[in-house]
C-alpha positions, 0 to 999 in steps of 0.5 A: 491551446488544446481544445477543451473536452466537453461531453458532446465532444468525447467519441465513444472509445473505438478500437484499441487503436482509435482510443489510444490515439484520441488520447494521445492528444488529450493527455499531459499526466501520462504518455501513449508510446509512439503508434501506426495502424496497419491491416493485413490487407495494406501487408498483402498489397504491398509488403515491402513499402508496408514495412519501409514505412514501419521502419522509417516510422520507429527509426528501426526500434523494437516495437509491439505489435499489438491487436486492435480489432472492432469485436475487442471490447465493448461497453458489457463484453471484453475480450481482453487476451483473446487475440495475439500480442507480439512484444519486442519486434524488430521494426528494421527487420522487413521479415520479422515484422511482416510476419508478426503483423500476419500472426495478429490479423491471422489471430481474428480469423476464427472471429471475424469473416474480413480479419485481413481489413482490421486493424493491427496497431503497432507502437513502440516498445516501452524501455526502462519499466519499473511497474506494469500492470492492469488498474480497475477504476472500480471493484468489478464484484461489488462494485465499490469505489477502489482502484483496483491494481494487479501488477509486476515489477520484475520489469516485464510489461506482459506478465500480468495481462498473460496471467503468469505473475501479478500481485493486487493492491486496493487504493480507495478512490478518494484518495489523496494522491500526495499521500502515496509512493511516487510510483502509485501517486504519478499512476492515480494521477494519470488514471484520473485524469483520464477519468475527466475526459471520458468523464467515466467511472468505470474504466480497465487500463493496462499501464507502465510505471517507468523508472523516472516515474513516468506513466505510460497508457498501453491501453484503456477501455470500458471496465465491461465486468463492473458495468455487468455488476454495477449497482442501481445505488452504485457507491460514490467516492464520497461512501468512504467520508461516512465510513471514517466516523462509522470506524472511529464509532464503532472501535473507539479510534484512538485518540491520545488522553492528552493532546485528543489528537489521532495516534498512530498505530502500529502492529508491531511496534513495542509488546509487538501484539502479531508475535504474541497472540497474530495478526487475527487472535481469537476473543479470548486471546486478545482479551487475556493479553490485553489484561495480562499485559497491555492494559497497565501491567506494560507500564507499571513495570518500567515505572521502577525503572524511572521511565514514565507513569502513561495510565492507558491501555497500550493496545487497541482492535482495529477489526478483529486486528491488534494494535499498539498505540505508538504514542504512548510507547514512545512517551512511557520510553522517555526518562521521568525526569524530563519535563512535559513539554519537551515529552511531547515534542519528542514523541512528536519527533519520534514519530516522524523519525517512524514514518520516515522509516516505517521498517523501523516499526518493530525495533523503535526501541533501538532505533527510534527512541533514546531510551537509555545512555549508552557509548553513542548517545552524544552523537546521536542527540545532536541530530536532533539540533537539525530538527528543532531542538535548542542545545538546552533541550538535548542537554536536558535529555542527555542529563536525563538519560545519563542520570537514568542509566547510572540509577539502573546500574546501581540499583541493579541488585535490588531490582533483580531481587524484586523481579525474582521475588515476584515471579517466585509469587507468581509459580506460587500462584500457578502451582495453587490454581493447579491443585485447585483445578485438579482438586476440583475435577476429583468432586462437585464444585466450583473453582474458587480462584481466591489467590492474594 
């Protein structure tokens, strides 16, 4: 059984190479890569047992040489970079690997008088990487409470730490794992795991995410820049409890009229609000779509069109950023003749049909929701027997489709002649406000804006 860590036994991290093989021991969430520790000096005493040894150790595998020098990182400087790195190195090759270990320990020189006694660590080069890159367990500016995460994934376990390539994530610190892409969630786990022994909060960990989801460790040492920043208060995982009732205070989030449960929200979704007015709209932007469209107007006119009767606001800022209420989009593109409780056990399966596919956000009416009866219908109404529907429940929706689309059909003539009428009146109304806005620039006075 593996000795429990307790405070008094985790060492202060060493070298490169001494933290990775203290770990090596200690971790199950993750894996360190297969490692030996040479120095220069063992190299010019005897080469050829040096690199015999090397290869019998990788049994002629590619391998990494790597440097691991006791001026690398510290606790309030790190020299991450500053030394020479070889990747892919041919343990059976006596000469190609001598010469990559000199490279490393010739890249100390310039720092350290005896470079030829440090060390230089050699581990076996990891395959099959989905996902590198480098994971602050804190915000190095602030100081705050995120992980923060640059990374590749064009499968190069360089191209982050060289500075070439790299895109960021935050996932903040409280986060519950479950809730994450398998790659992140196996990624979070590790690093927390690695948090508890060295019971520290605030670590730099270059890492692999190999394509069975398996983490690999390529290194872990004190997060130097936050430690410089760190905050006499610093903010705790906890801050981020406090700040969910500050947002739902502070921007009304959003709960749905009939159920008080939370909705989800969407940018994209239905009268797609990022298309219309973006995702930062100025005030006034956000202020004439919302009364133009999004406040009652979205539902009043598909109400004719025997959708349902939903009274609330479409659209909410979450910030300064636009958001539809998925729920009630969903609900007003059910059929009126279906009853209340089956309503919400569609909006319901609906929803997890989203978030089963969130590429679907943009285009829910054509691929979420039965919003009309159409040559597929049939077909598609019987997945829903898979998801808890009886057969009188899909028939009942079927019905109501059915009955809904031929009234369209027939009505068609009148409905058009009514939408006509109405944009008809509304060229009227714009041609007026037009006279009087030029009549008003012509003379003294205020702009009336009476129309019926």
């Amino acid at each position: 059984m593996k000795e429990a860590i307790t405070q008094s036994t985790v060492p202060v991290m060493g070298t490169k190479a001494e933290t990775l093989q203290f770990l090596k021991e200690q971790v199950t969430c993750s894996v360190i890569e297969q490692l030996m520790v040479v120095t220069q000096a063992q190299l010019e005493a005897d080469e050829a047992g040096l690199c015999q040894s090397i290869a019998e150790t990788f049994g002629g595998n590619l391998i990494v040489v790597r440097s691991s020098c006791k001026g690398e990182d510290g606790y309030l400087s790190s020299n991450a970079g500053h030394f020479e790195s070889l990747l892919y190195i041919d343990s059976g090759d006596a000469t190609q690997t001598a010469e990559a270990i000199r490279k490393v320990a010739l890249s100390y020189a310039a720092d350290i008088l005896d470079y030829k006694a440090e060390q230089v660590l050699l581990q076996r080069q990891t395959t099959g990487v989905a996902v590198s890159g480098v994971l602050f367990t804190r915000d190095m500016k602030e100081d705050r409470p995120y992980y923060m995460i640059t990374y590749d994934s064009s499968g190069s376990t360089e191209s982050v730490t060289s500075g070439t390539d790299g895109q960021q994530l935050w996932i903040a610190r409280n986060v519950n794992e479950r809730l994450l892409p398998s790659q992140w969630k196996a990624l979070i786990v590790a690093v927390r795991e690695i948090q508890d022994i060295y019971a520290d909060d605030r670590l730099d960990i270059e890492f692999a995410v190999c394509e069975n989801h398996q983490v690999v460790i390529f290194q872990v040492r004190p997060l130097a820049a936050s430690r410089r920043n760190m905050r006499n208060t610093p903010e705790s995982d906890h801050a981020f409890d406090g700040r969910k009732e500050l947002v739902k205070a502070k921007y009304g989030l959003t709960y749905n009229i009939h159920n008080h449960k939370p909705m989800m929200l969407s940018d994209m979704a239905f009268w797609n609000p990022v298309e219309m007015i973006g995702e930062n709209p100025p005030p006034l932007s956000y202020s004439l779509y919302r009364e133009i469209i999004t406040h009652s107007s979205w539902n009043k006119g598909l109400q004719p069109l025997g959708y349902r009767r939903v009274v609330a606001d479409l659209m909410y800022a979450v910030g300064n950023k636009p958001y539809i209420a998925v729920d009630y989009a969903f609900e007003t593109l059910i059929p009126v003749k279906v009853d209340g409780g089956l309503t919400r056990k569609l909006i319901s399966y609906y929803k997890n049909q989203l978030q089963a596919d969130l590429s679907a956000h943009d285009k829910i009416e054509f691929e979420i929701v039965f919003s009309c009866f159409d040559f597929t219908v049939k077909e598609r109404l019987k997945r829903l027997l898979q998801h808890g529907f009886t057969k009188t429940e899909v028939k009942q929706i079927g019905d109501a489709l059915y009955e809904q689309t031929v009234q369209m059909i027939q009505n068609y003539e009148q409905t058009l002649e009514a939408d006509l009428a109405d944009v008809k009146k509304m060229h009227e109304n714009c041609c007026a406000l037009e006279q009087e806005w030029r009549a008003s620039k012509k003379k003294p006075g205020s702009l009336s804006l009476n129309m019926s």
